[in-house]
C-alpha positions as CSV (number, residue, x, y, z in Angstrom):
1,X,-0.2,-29.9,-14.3
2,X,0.8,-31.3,-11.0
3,X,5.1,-30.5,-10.5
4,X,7.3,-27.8,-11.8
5,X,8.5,-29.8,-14.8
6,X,5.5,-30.2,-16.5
7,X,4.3,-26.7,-16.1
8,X,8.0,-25.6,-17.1
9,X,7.4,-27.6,-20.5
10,X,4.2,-26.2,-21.0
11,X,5.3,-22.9,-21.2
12,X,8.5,-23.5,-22.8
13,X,10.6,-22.2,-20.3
14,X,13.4,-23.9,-18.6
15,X,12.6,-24.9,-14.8
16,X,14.9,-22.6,-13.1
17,X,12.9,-19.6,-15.3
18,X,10.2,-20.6,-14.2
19,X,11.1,-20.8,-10.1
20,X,12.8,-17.9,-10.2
21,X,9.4,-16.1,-11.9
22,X,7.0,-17.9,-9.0
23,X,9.8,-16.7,-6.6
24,X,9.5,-12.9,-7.3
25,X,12.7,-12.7,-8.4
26,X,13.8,-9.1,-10.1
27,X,16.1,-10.8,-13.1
28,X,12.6,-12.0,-14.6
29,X,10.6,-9.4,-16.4
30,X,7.4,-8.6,-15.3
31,X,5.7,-10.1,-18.5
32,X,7.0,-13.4,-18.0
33,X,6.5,-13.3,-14.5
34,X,2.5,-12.6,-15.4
35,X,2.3,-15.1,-17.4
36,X,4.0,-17.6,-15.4
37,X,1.5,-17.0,-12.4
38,X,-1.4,-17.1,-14.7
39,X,-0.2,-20.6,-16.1
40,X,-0.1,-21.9,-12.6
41,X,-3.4,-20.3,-11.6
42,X,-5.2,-22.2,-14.5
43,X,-3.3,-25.3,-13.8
44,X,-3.5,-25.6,-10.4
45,X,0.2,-25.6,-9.5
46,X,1.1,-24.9,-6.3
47,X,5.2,-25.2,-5.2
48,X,5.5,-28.3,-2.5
49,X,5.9,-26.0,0.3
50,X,7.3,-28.7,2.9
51,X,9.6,-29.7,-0.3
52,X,10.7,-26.1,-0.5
53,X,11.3,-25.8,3.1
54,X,13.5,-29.0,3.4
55,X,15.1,-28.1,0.8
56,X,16.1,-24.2,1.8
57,X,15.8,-24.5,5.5
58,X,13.3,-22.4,5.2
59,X,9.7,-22.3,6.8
60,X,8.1,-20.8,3.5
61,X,6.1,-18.1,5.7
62,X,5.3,-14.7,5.9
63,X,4.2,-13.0,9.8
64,X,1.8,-9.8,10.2
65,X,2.0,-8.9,13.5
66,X,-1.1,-6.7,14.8
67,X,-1.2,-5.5,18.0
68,X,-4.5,-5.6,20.4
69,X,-4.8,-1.6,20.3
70,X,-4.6,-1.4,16.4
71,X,-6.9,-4.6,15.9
72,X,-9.4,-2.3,14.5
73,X,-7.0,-2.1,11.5
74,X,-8.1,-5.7,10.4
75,X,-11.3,-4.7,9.4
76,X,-10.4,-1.5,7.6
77,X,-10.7,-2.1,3.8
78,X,-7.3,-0.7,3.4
79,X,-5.5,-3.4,5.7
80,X,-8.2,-5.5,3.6
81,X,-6.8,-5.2,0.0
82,X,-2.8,-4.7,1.1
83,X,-3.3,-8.5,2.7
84,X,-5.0,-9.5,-0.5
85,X,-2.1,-7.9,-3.0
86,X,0.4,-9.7,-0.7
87,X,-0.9,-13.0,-0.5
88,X,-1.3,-13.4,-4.3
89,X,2.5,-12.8,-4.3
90,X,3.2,-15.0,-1.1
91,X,1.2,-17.8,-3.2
92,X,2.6,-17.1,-6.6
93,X,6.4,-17.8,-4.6
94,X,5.2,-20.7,-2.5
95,X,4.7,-18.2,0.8
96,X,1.8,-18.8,3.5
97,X,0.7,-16.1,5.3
98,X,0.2,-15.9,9.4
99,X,-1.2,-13.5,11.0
100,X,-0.9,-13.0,14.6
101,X,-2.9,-10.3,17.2
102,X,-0.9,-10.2,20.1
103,X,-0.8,-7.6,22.9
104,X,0.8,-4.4,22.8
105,X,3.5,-5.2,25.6
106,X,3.8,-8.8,24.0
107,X,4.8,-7.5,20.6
108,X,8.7,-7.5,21.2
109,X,8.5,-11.5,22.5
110,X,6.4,-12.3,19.8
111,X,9.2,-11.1,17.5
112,X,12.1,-13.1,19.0
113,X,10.1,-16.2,19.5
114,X,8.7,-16.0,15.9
115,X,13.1,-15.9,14.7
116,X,13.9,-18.0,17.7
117,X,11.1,-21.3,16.7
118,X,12.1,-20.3,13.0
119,X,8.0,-20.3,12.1
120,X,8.2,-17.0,9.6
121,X,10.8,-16.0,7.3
122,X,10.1,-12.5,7.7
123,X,7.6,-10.1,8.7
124,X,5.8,-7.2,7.3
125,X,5.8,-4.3,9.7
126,X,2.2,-2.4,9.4
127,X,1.4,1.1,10.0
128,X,4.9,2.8,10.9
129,X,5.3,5.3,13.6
130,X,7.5,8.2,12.8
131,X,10.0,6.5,15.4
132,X,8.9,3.1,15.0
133,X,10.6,0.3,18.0
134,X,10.0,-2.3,15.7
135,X,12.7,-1.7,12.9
136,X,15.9,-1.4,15.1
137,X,14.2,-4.3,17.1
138,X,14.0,-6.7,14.1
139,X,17.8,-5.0,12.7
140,X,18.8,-6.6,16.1
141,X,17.5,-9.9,15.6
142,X,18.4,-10.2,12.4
143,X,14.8,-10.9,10.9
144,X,14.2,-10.1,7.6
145,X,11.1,-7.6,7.3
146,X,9.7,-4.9,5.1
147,X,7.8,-1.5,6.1
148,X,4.2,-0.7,4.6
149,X,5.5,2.8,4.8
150,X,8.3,4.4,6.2
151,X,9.4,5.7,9.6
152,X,11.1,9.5,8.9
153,X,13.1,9.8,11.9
154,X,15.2,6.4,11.0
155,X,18.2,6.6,9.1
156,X,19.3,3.1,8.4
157,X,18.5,1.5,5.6
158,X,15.5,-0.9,5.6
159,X,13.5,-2.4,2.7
160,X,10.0,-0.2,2.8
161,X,7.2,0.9,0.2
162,X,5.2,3.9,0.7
163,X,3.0,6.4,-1.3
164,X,4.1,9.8,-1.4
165,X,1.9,11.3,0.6
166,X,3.4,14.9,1.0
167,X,3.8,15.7,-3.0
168,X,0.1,14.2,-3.0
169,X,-1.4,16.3,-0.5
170,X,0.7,19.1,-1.2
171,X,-1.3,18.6,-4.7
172,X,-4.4,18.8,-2.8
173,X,-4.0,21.7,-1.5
174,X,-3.0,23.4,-4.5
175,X,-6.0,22.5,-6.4
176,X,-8.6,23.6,-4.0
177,X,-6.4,27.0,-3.8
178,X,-6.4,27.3,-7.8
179,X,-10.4,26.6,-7.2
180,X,-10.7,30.4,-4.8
181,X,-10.7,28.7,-1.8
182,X,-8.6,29.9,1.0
183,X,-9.9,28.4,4.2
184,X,-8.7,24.6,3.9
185,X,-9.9,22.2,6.7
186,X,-7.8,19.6,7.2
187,X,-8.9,16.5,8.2
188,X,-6.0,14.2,9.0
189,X,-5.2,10.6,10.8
190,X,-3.1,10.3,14.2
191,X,0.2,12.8,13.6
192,X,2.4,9.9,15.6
193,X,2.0,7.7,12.5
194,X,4.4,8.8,9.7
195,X,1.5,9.3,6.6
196,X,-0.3,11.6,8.2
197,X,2.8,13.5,9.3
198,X,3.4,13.8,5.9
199,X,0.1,14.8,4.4
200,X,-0.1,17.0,7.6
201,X,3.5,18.6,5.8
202,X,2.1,18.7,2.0
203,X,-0.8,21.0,3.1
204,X,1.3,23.3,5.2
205,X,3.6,23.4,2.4
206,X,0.8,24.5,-0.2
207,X,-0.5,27.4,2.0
208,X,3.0,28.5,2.9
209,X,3.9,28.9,-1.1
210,X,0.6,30.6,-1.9
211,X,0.9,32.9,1.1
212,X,-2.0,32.0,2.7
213,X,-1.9,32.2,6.9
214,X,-1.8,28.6,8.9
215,X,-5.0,28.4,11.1
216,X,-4.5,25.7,13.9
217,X,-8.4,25.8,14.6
218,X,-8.5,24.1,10.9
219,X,-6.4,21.7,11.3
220,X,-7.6,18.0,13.2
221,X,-6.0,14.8,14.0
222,X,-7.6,11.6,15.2
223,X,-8.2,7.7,14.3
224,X,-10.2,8.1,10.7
225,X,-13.4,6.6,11.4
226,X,-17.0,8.2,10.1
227,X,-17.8,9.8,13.0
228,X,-14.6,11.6,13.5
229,X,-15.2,13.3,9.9
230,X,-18.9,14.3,10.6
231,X,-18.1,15.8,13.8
232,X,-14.7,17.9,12.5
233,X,-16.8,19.1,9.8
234,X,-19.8,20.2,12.2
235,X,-17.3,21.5,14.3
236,X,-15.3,23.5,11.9
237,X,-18.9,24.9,10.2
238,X,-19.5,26.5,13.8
239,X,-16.5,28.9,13.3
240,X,-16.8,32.4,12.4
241,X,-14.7,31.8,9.4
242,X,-16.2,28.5,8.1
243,X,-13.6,26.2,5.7
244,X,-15.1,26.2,2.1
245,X,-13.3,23.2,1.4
246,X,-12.1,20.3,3.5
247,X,-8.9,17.6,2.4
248,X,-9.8,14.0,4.3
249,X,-7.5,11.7,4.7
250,X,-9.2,8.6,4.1
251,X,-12.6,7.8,2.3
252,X,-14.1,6.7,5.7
253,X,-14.1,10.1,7.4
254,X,-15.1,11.8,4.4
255,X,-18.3,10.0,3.8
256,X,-18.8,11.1,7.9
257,X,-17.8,14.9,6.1
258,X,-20.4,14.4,3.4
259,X,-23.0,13.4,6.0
260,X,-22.7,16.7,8.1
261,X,-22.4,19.0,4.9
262,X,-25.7,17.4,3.9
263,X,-27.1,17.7,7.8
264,X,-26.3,21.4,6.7
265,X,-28.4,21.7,4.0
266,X,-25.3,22.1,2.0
267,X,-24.4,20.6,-1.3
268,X,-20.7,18.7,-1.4
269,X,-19.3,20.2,-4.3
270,X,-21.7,23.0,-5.1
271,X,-21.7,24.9,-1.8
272,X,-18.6,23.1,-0.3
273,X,-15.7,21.4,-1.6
274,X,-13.7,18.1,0.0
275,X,-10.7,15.8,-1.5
276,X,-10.2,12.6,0.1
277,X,-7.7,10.2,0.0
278,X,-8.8,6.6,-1.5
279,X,-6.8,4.2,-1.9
280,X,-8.6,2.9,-4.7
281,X,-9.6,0.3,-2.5
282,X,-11.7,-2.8,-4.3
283,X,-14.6,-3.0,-1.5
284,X,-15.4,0.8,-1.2
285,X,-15.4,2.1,-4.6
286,X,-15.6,6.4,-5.2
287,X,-18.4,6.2,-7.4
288,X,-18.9,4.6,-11.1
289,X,-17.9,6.6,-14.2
290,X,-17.6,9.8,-12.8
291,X,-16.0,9.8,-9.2
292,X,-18.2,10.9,-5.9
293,X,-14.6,12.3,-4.1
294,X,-12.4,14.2,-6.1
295,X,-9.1,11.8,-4.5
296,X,-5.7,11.3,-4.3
297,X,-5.8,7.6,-5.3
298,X,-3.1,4.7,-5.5
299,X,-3.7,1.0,-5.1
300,X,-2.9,-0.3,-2.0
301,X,-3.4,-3.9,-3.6
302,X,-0.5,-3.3,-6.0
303,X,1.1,-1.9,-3.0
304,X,0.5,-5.3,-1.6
305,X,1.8,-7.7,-4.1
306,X,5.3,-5.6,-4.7
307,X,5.9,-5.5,-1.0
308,X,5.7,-9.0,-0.5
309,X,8.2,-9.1,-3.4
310,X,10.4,-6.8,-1.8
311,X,10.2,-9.3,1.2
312,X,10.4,-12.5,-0.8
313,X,13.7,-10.8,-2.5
314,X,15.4,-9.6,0.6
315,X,15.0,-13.4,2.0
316,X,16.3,-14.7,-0.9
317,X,19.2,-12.5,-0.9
318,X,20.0,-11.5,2.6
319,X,23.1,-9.5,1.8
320,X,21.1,-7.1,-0.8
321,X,21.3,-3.7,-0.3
322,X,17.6,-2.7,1.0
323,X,14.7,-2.0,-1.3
324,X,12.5,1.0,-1.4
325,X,9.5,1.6,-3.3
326,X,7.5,5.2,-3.7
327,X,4.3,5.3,-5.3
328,X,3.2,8.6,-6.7
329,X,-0.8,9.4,-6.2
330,X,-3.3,10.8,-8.8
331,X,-5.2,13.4,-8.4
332,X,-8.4,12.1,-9.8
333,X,-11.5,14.9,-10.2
334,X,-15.1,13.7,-9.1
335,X,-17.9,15.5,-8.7
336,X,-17.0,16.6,-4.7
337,X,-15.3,19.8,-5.7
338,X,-15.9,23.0,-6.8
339,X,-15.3,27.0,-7.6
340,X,-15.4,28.4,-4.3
341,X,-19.0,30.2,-4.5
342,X,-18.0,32.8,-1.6
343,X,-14.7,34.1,-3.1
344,X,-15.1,37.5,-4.8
């Protein structure tokens, strides 16, 4: 199959079905959207993107902007799988991807010469601050763009997708206090960007409805690498009060968490409990059958693929009323938590 008609009379759908269906468009139903993309997978078909663009005015691309300090992001398996998700849908509709690393204090030009030269359609804005620049910047321009996340002190609408990361730590918390454990460490990413402001709320909000006291020296915040989690957890064992159970914000600190528990002599799960958060990513998986982390989980991949549809919509239909999307995490049990042997 080589053009649009002759994959159109394959499947026995008109051509306009099936553009709309590579296009991401929400009249089509998910099924026949599937089974459109997996007709032109097997067949080879790929939209004439200069076609497209001629024909549209369009430059049939998608930016990510990453700026120099937050370049480390590229290779976390997180950023990883979102820019998998998304590019399926960017190819499925016809979209390339460019990715640009700029610096910090360049970020702003970047953005106004990307919508001046007309080389991106619209941008995906990546790891929102809780008073992020960038969306009242690209409001201004008038650039189309979605957040993966949101920004809690904004108030105009934008198009954004996020995981609810309050109800799931909130969650958390609840289930390592319905397991006796009272001293909670928390182990959460930088409190200027919005998800970890909001897990940071979920656990506060769990210890103030079971009554239990706030303890600031349980409580850290830093960039979530492996190191940071072994040393928070050494840190926090040195207390008077030790944590019994420790809530991790991502999968990479907690295997640091893991490694100091076990430099302890201690038993993860036995002797002390910890919940992570996952992300069910695809190149760092939480054990087999049974999980290592008991986790909030939710699939940043699927996160991904509907953000880039959100995207692809909101050019397609620049007066639509923004889209928002809100993923709900599972609380999935593995084998990293337990009763807490202290309580009486």
């Amino acid at each position: 199959v080589t053009n649009l008609k002759t994959l159109s009379d394959h499947l026995g759908l008109s051509q306009a079905t099936v553009s709309r269906a590579l296009n991401g468009y929400p009249e089509v139903s998910e099924a026949t959207r599937h089974r459109v993309a997996a007709a032109a997978e097997k067949h080879s078909y790929r939209p004439n993107t200069r076609a497209k663009g001629l024909a549209t005015g369009r430059s049939m691309a998608i930016g990510h902007v990453i700026p120099v300090s937050a370049q480390h992001e590229m290779v976390n398996p997180v950023f990883g799988d979102f820019i998998a998700g998304a590019g399926e849908s960017y190819a499925a509709a016809g979209y390339d991807m460019v990715l640009s690393v700029v610096q910090d204090s360049q970020e702003e030009r970047v953005y106004r010469d990307m919508f001046a030269k007309g080389n991106v359609d619209g941008i995906v804005v990546h790891a929102p601050e809780m008073q992020d620049p960038r969306i009242a910047l690209l409001q201004g321009i008038g650039m189309p763009f979605a957040v993966h996340g949101r920004a809690s002190d904004i108030s105009t609408p934008y198009c954004w997708l996020d995981v609810n990361n309050k109800s799931a730590f909130q969650r958390a918390t609840d289930f390592l206090i319905d397991l006796g454990h009272r001293r909670i460490g928390l182990l959460n990413g930088l409190e200027t960007m919005d998800f970890a402001h909001r897990r940071r709320a979920g656990y506060l909000a769990a210890l103030h409805s079971r009554g239990i006291a706030v303890d600031p020296q349980l409580m850290r915040s830093e960039e979530m690498t492996e190191t940071y989690g072994y040393q928070a957890v050494r840190q926090m064992m040195e207390l008077p009060e030790p944590p019994s159970a420790y809530l991790v914000s991502s999968m990479i600190p907690a295997i640091g968490a893991r490694r100091a528990l076990h430099d302890a002599g201690l038993v993860m799960g036995r002797d002390v409990s910890v919940i992570t958060h996952d992300d069910d990513l695809s190149y760092l998986r939480n054990g087999d059958d049974v999980p290592l982390f008991t986790a909030t989980r939710s699939s940043v991949r699927e996160a991904g693929r509907q953000l880039a549809r959100i995207l692809i919509d909101q050019i397609s239909n620049p007066g639509k009323v923004p889209q928002t999307k809100l993923f709900e995490a599972e609380l999935t049990v593995g084998r990293s938590t337990g009763p807490n042997v202290g309580a009486r």
